[in-house]
C-alpha positions in Angstrom: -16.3 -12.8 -16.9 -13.4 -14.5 -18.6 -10.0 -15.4 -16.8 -8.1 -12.7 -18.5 -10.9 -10.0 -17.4 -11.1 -11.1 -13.8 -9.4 -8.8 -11.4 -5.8 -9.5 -10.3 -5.0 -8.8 -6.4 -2.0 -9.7 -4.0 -1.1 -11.2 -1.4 1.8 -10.1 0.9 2.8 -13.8 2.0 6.2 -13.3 4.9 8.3 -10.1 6.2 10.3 -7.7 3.8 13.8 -7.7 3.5 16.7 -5.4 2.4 18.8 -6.7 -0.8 21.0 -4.7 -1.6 19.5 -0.8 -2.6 16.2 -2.8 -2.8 13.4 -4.1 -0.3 12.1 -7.2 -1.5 9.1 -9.3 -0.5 6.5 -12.4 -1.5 3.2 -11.7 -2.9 1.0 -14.3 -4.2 -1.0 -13.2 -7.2 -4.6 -14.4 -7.6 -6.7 -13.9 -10.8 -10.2 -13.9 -9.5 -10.5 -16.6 -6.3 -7.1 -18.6 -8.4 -3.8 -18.4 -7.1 -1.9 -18.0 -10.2 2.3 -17.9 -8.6 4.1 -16.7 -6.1 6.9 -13.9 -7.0 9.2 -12.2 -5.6 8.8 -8.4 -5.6 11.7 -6.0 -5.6 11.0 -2.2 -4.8 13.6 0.2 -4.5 14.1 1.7 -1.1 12.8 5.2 -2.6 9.4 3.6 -3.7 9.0 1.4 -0.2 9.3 5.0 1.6 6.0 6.3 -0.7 4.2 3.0 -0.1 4.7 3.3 3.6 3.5 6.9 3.5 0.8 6.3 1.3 -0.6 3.0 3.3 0.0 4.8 7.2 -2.1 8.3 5.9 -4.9 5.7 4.7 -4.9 3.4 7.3 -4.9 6.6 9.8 -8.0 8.0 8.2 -9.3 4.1 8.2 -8.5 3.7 12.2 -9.4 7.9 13.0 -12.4 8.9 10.3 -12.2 12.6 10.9 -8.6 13.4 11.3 -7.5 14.7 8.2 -10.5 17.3 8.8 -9.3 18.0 11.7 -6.3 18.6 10.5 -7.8 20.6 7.5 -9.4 23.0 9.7 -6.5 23.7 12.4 -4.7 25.0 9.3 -7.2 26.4 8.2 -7.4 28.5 11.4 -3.8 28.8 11.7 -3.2 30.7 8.8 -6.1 32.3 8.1 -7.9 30.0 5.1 
């Protein structure tokens, strides 16, 4: 696999913090097992709300497996499908 095909991840490296409108925060990107730089991210306050969201309901259904089903079938029972 060449540089430029291996997969890209990040690292979350300290806390976020509120600029302005905007959260910001330190990743370090790694191609494959090289650190390539650290950046500076900037998300807007809007998007950092759905990333939240998105990473509790996932990490929920990592810590409770079954939940959602759960879930799933009390509505289901509630209203009648």
């Amino acid at each position: 696999m060449m540089d430029d095909e291996a997969p890209r991840r990040l690292k979350l490296t300290g806390g976020a913090r509120l600029v302005g409108d905007r959260v910001a925060v330190f990743a370090m990107v790694f191609r494959g097992p090289v650190h390539i730089a650290t950046e500076e991210v900037f998300l807007s306050v809007d998007d950092a709300s759905v990333l939240q969201a998105q990473l509790t309901r996932v990490l929920d259904a990592r810590s409770f497996p079954g939940l959602d089903r759960m879930d799933r079938e009390k509505t289901r029972t509630r209203y009648g499908f």
